[in-house]
C-alpha positions as CSV (number, residue, x, y, z in Angstrom):
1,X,33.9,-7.0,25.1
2,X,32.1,-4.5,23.3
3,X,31.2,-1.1,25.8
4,X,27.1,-0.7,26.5
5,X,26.5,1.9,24.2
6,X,24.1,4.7,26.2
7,X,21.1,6.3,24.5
8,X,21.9,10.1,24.7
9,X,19.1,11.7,22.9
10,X,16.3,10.2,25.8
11,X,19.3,11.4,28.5
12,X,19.3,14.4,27.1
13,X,15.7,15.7,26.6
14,X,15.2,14.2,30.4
15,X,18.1,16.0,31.2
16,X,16.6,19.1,30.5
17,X,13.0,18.4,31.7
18,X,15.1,18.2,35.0
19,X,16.9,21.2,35.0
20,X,20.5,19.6,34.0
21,X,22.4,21.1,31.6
22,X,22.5,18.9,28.0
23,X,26.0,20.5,28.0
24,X,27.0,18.2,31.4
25,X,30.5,16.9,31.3
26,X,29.6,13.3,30.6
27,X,27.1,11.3,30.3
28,X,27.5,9.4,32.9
29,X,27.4,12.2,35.2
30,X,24.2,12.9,33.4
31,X,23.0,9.7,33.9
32,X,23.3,9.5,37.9
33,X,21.8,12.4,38.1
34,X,18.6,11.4,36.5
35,X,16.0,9.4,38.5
36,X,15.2,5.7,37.7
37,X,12.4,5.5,35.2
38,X,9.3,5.2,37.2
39,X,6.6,3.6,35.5
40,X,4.1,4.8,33.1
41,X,0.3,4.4,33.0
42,X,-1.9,5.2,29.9
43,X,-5.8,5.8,30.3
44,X,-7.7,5.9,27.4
45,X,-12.0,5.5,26.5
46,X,-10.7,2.8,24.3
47,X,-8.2,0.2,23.4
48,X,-7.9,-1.8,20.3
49,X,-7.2,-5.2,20.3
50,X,-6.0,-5.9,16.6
51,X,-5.9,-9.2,16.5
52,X,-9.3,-10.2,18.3
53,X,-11.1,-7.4,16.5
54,X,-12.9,-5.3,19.2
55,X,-12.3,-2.4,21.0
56,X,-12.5,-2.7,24.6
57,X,-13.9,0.5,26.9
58,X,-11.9,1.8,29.0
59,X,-8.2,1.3,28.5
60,X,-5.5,1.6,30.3
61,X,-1.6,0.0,29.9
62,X,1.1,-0.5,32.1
63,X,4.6,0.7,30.7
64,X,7.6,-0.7,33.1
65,X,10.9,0.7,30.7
66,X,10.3,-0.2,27.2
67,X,8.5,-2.6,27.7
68,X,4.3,-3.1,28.3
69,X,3.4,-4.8,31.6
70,X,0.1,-5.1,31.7
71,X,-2.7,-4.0,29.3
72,X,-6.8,-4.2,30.1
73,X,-9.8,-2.2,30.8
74,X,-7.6,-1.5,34.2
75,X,-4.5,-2.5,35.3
76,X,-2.1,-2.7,38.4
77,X,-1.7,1.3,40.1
78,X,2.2,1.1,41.2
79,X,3.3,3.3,43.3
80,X,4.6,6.8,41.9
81,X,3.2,5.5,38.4
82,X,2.7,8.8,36.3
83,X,-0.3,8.4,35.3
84,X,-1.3,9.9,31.4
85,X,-4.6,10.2,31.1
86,X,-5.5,10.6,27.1
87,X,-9.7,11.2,27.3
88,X,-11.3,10.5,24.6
89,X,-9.2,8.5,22.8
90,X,-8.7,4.8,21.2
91,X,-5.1,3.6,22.5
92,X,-3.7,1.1,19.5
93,X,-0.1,0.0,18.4
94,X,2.0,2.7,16.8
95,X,1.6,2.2,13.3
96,X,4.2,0.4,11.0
97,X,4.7,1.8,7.0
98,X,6.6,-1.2,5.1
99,X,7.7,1.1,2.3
100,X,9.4,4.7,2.9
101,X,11.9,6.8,1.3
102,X,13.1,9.0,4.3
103,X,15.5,10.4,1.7
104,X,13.4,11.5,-1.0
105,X,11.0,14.4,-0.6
106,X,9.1,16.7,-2.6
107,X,9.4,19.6,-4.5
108,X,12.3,18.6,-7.1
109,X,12.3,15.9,-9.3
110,X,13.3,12.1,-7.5
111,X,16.1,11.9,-10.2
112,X,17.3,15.4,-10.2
113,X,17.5,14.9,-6.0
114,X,20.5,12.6,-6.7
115,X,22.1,15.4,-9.1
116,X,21.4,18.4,-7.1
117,X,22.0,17.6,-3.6
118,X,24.9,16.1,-1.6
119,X,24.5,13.3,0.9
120,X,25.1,14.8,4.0
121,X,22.2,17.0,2.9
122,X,19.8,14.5,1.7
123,X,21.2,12.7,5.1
124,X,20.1,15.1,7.3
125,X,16.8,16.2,5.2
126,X,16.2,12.2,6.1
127,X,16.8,12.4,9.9
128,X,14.1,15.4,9.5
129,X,11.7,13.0,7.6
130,X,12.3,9.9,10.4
131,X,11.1,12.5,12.9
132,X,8.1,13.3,10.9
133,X,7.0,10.2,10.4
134,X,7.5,9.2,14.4
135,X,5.2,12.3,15.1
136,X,2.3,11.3,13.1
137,X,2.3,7.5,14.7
138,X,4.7,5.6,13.2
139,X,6.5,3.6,15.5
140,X,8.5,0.8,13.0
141,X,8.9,1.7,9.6
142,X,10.9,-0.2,6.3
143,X,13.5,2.0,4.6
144,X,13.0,0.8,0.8
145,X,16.2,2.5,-0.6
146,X,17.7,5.6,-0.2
147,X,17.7,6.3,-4.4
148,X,21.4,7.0,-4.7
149,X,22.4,8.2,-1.0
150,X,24.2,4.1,-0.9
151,X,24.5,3.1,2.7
152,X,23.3,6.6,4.5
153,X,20.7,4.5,6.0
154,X,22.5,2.9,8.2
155,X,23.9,6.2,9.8
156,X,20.1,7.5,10.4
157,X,19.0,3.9,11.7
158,X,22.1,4.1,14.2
159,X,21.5,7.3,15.1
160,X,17.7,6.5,16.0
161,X,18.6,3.2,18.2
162,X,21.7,5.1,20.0
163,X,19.3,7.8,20.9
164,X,21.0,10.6,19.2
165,X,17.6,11.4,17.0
166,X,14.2,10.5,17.2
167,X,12.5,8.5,14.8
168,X,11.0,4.9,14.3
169,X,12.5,1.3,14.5
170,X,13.7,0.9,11.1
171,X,14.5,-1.7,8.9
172,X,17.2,-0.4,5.7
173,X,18.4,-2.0,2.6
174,X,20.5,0.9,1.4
175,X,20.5,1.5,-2.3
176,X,18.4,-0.8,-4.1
177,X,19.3,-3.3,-7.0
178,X,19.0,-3.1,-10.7
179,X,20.3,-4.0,-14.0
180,X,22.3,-1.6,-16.8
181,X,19.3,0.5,-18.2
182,X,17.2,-0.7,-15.5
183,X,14.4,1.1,-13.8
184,X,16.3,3.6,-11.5
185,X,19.7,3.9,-14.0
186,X,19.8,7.2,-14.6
187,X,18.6,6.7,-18.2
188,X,17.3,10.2,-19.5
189,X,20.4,12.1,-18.8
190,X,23.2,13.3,-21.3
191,X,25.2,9.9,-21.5
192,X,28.3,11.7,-21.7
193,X,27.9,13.2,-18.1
194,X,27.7,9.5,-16.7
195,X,25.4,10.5,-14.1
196,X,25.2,7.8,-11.4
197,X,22.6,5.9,-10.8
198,X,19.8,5.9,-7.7
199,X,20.2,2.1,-7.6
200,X,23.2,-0.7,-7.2
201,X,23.8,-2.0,-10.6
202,X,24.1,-6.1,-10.8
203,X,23.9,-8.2,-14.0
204,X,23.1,-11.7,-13.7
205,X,23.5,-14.1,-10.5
206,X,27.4,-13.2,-9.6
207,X,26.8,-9.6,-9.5
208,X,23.8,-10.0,-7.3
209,X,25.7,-11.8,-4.7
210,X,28.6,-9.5,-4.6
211,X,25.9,-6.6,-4.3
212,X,24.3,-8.0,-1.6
213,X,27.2,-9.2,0.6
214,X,28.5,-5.5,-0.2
215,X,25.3,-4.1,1.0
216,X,25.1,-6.3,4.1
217,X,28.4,-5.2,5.1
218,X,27.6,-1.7,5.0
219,X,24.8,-2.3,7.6
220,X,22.0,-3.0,5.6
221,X,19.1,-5.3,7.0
222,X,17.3,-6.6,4.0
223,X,17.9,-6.3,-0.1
224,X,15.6,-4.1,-2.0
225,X,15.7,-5.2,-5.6
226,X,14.0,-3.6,-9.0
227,X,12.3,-6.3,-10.5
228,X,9.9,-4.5,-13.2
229,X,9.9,-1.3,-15.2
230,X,9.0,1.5,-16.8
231,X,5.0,0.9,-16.6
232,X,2.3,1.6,-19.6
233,X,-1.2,1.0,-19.8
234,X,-1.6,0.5,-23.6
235,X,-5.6,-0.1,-25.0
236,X,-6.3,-0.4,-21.1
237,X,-3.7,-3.8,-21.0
238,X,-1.0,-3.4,-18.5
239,X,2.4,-3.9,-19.3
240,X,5.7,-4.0,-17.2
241,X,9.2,-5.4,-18.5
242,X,10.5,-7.9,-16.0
243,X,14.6,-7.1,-15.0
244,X,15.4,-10.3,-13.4
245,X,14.7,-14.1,-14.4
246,X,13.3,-16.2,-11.5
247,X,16.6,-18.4,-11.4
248,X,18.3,-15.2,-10.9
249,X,16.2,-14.0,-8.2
250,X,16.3,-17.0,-6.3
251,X,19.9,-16.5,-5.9
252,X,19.4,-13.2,-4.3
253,X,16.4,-14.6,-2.1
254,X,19.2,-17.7,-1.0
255,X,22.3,-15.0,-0.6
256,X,20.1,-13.2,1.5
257,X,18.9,-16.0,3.5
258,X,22.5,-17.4,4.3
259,X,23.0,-13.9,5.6
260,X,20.1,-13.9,7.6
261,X,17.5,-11.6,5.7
262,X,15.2,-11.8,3.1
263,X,14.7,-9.9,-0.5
264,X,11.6,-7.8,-0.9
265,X,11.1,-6.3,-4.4
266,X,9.7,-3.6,-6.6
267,X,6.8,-5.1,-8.9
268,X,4.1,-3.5,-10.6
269,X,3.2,-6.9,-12.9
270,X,3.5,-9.8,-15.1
271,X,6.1,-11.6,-15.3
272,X,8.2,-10.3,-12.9
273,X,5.9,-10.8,-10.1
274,X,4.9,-14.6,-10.6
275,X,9.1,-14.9,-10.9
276,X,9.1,-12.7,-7.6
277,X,7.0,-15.2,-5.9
278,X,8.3,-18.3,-7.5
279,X,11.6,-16.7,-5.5
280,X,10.1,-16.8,-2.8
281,X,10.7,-13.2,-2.2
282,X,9.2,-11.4,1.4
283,X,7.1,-8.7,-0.3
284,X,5.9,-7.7,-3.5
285,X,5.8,-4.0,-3.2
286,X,3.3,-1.8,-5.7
287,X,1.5,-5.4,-6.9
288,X,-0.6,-3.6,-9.4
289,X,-0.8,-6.6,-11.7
290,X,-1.0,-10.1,-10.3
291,X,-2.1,-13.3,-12.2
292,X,-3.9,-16.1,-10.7
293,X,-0.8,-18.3,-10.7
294,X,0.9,-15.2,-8.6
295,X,-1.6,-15.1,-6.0
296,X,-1.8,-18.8,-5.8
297,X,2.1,-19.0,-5.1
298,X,1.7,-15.8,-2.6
299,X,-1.4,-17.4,-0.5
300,X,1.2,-20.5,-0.5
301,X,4.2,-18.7,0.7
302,X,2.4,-15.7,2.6
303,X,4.2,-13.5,0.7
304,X,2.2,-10.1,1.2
305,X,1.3,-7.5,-1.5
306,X,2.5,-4.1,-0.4
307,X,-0.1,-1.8,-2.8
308,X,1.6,2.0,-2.2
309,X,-2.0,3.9,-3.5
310,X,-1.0,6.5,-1.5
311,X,1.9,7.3,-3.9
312,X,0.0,6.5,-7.3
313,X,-3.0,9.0,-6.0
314,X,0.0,11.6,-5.5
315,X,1.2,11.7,-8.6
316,X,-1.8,11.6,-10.1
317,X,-3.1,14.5,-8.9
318,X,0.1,16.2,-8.7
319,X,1.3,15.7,-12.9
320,X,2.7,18.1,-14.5
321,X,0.8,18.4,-17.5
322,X,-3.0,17.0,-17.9
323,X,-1.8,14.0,-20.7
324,X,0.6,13.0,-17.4
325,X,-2.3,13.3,-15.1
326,X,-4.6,11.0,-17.4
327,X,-1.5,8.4,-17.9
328,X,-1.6,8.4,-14.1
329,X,-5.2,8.3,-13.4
330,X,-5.3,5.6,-15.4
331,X,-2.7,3.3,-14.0
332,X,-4.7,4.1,-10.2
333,X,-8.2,3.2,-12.0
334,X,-6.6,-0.5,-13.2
335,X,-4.7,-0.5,-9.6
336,X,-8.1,-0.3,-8.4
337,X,-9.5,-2.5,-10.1
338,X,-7.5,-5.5,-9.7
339,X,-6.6,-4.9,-6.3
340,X,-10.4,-5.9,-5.9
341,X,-9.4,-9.1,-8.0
342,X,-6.6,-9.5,-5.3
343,X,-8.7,-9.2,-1.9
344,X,-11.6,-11.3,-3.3
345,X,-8.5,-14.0,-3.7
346,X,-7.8,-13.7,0.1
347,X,-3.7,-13.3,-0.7
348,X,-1.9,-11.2,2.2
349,X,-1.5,-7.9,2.5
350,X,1.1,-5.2,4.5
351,X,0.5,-1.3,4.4
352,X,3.1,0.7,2.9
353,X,2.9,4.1,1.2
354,X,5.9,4.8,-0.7
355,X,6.3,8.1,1.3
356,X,9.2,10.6,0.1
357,X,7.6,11.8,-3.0
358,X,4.5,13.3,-1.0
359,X,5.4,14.6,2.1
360,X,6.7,12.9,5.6
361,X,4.1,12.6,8.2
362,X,0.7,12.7,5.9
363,X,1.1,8.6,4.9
364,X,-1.8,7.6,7.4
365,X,-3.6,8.4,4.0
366,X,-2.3,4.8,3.0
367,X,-4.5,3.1,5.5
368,X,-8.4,5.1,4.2
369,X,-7.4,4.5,0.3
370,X,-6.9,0.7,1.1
371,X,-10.6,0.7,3.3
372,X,-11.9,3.2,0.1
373,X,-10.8,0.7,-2.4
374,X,-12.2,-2.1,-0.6
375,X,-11.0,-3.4,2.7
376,X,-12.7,-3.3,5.7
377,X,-11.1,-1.0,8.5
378,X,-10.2,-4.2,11.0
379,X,-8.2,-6.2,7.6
380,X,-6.3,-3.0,7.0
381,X,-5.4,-2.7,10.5
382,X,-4.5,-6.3,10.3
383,X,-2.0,-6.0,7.4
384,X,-0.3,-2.7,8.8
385,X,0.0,-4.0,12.3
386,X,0.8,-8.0,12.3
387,X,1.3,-9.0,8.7
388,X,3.3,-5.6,9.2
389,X,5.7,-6.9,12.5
390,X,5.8,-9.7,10.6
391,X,7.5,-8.7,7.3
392,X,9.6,-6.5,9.3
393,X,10.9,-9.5,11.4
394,X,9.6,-7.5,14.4
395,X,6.5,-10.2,15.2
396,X,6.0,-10.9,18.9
397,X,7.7,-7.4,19.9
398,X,5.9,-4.8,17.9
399,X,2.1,-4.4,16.1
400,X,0.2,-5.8,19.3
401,X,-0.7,-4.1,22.8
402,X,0.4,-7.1,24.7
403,X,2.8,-7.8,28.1
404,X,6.5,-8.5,27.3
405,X,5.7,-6.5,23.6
406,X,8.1,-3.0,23.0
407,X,5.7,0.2,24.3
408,X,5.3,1.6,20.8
409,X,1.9,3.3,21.9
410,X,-0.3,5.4,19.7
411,X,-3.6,7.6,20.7
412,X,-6.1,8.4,17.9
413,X,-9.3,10.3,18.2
414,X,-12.5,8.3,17.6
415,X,-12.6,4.6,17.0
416,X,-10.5,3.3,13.9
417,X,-12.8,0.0,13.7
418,X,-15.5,2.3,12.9
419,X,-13.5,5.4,11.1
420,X,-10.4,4.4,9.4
421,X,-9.9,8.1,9.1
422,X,-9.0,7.8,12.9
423,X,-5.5,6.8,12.4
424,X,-5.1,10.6,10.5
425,X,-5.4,12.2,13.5
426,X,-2.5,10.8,16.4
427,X,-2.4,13.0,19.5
428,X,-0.2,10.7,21.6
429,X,2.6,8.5,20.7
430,X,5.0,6.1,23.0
431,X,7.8,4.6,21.5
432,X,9.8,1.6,23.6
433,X,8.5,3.9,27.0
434,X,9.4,7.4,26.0
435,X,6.4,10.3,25.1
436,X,7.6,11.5,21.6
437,X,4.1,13.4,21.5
438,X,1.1,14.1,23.5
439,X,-0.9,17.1,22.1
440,X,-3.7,17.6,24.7
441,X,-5.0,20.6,23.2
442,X,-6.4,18.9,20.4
443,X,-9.0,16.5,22.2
């Protein structure tokens, strides 16, 4: 029988808030020395209810442990409750980002980060990021590759759920999968330095199998596969080679399923996205170019677009020369554009931002570009928080303020429904019961 493991990194910050030493002989010593958890109540001005649309005034939730036990306008008062009161606030789910790179970051070159630094660096630079990111409001987030670093993932995603750093639920994949020459193969170096590449290389249906069982043994929780690449508008048409035949995409989307998880996948455009979701893949992550057989097949099979404007309007504004910056102004004016075709064909959506090449912590931005572009505050909300839990295999625990859920618990000034912008500015956030933030000053 396996021994309970203990989170230490909640047992120690309470150990200090209580005057024990972190440096105690053992946790357990710790541990009985700490009083029980007493229960938590939040007070707000507000409360979202995402999936009935409104916002209900007041607010207040019940936290018993992790979990929420009771949520209205007010609740049950236990006895010795410590009771949070948050103002003028909205209280709403933590928010979930379905794509992240908590081992990239900015300031060198995504390629050259796989050259220059080491993995325990880029390792601990990620636990940095996963802290970030917990601090602005997310609560859940999905790993989408750590571009190189292989299976370092699953240390900072053990880490998190033992307690030994803070950070969001997290779902990982590890490196993700490409072909020889593919998109993330290392392709503009000297040859004869046989620089690795950011990706797991697999070449037809064997391969892929033997990459994903590999993968899945090194603690990974879902496979993250390159399906198009390099991108080029040419005479305004869009064009994306595909990596991957449908047949051979299938196989990864079965492998996966007999393993218990599901393939989500990098794809900007046609063909390799109507072969994505002839797969029956879980996402289509950056969806810039979708046909209407595509959408057809993903309204079918719920199989969510994941946009990522965030990242396109970063490097946009951030080229390095102005003939990069109009290449990638460009490609966000035809995102645009047909991601206006795609809402007006009612396919699903999920919030992700690609975080890693702009900074940790600022990806909230994902959520106003998506309401700019053309959602309305309450769909984006929608897509981020239950088509979100949902993709992440988190639905029923995570994404709704509801008894029995996980207390992932986020405060924002103003009213989201009415200013996305809202979900920029977190002052409180609960994650599974425990205060990661609450920044009174700022109401």
């Amino acid at each position: 029988m396996k021994a309970k493991r203990i989170p230490i990194y909640p047992l120690l910050m309470a150990s200090m808030l209580a005057g024990i030493s972190p440096l105690a002989p053992s946790l357990d010593a710790v541990a009985a020395e700490l009083p029980a958890r007493h229960p938590i109540l939040l007070h707000a001005a507000r409360l979202l209810d995402v999936t009935a649309g409104r916002v209900m005034s007041p607010g207040e939730i019940l936290i018993d442990g992790e979990r929420i036990a009771a949520v209205g306008a007010t609740v049950p008062h236990p006895p010795g409750a410590e009771i949070v009161d948050l103002g003028d606030t909205t209280l709403m789910p933590g928010l979930i980002d379905a794509h992240v790179h908590l081992f990239l970051h900015p300031g060198t070159d995504e390629d050259l980060q796989t050259v220059d630094e080491s993995v325990p660096q880029r390792t601990l630079l990620a636990a940095l990021a996963a802290k970030s990111d917990l601090l602005a409001g997310y609560t859940a987030e999905r790993d989408m590759g750590t571009e190189g670093a292989g299976s370092a993932d699953t240390a900072v995603r053990n880490a998190i759920d033992g307690g030994l750093i803070p950070g969001p639920r997290l779902r990982i994949s590890g490196n993700a999968i490409d072909i020889l020459g593919g998109h993330e193969d290392a392709n503009h170096f000297n040859p004869a330095q046989h620089v690795l590449s950011n990706a797991d290389r697999a070449n037809g249906p064997a391969e892929l199998v033997a990459t994903i069982r590999e993968q899945h043994k090194e603690g990974s929780d879902f496979v993250k596969i390159y399906e198009t690449g390099p991108d080029r508008l040419d005479g305004g048409v869009f064009h994306t080679p595909y990596q991957y035949t449908a047949e051979e995409l299938k196989v990864a989307v079965d492998e996966a399923a007999r393993l218990g998880t599901v393939v989500a996948v990098h794809a900007n455009g046609e063909p390799g996205t109507l072969y994505a979701a002839r797969a029956g893949v879980a996402s289509i992550d950056h969806a810039t170019q979708l046909s209407a057989e595509t959408m057809a097949l993903m309204k079918q099979k719920h199989i969510p677009a994941v946009p990522t404007f965030a990242v396109f309007q970063y490097f946009a504004e951030h080229a390095a020369s102005p003939d990069e910056a109009a290449r990638e102004q460009a490609q966000l004016e035809y995102k645009k554009r047909e991601f206006k075709r795609e809402i007006a064909a009612g396919i699903p959506f999920a919030v992700g931002s690609d975080v890693g090449p702009f900074p940790h912590g600022t990806q909230a931005r994902e959520l106003v570009l998506m309401v700019e572009y053309g959602m309305t505050p309450l769909a984006v909300l929608q897509a981020d928080l239950l088509n979100g839990a949902k993709l992440l295999g988190w639905e029923g625990q995570i994404g709704e303020l509801k008894p029995g859920f996980y207390a992932d618990i986020i405060a924002v000034s103003g009213n989201p429904l009415e200013d996305i912008h809202a979900v920029e500015h977190v002052l409180f956030v609960m994650k599974g019961g425990v205060i990661a933030a609450n920044r009174p000053e700022t109401r």
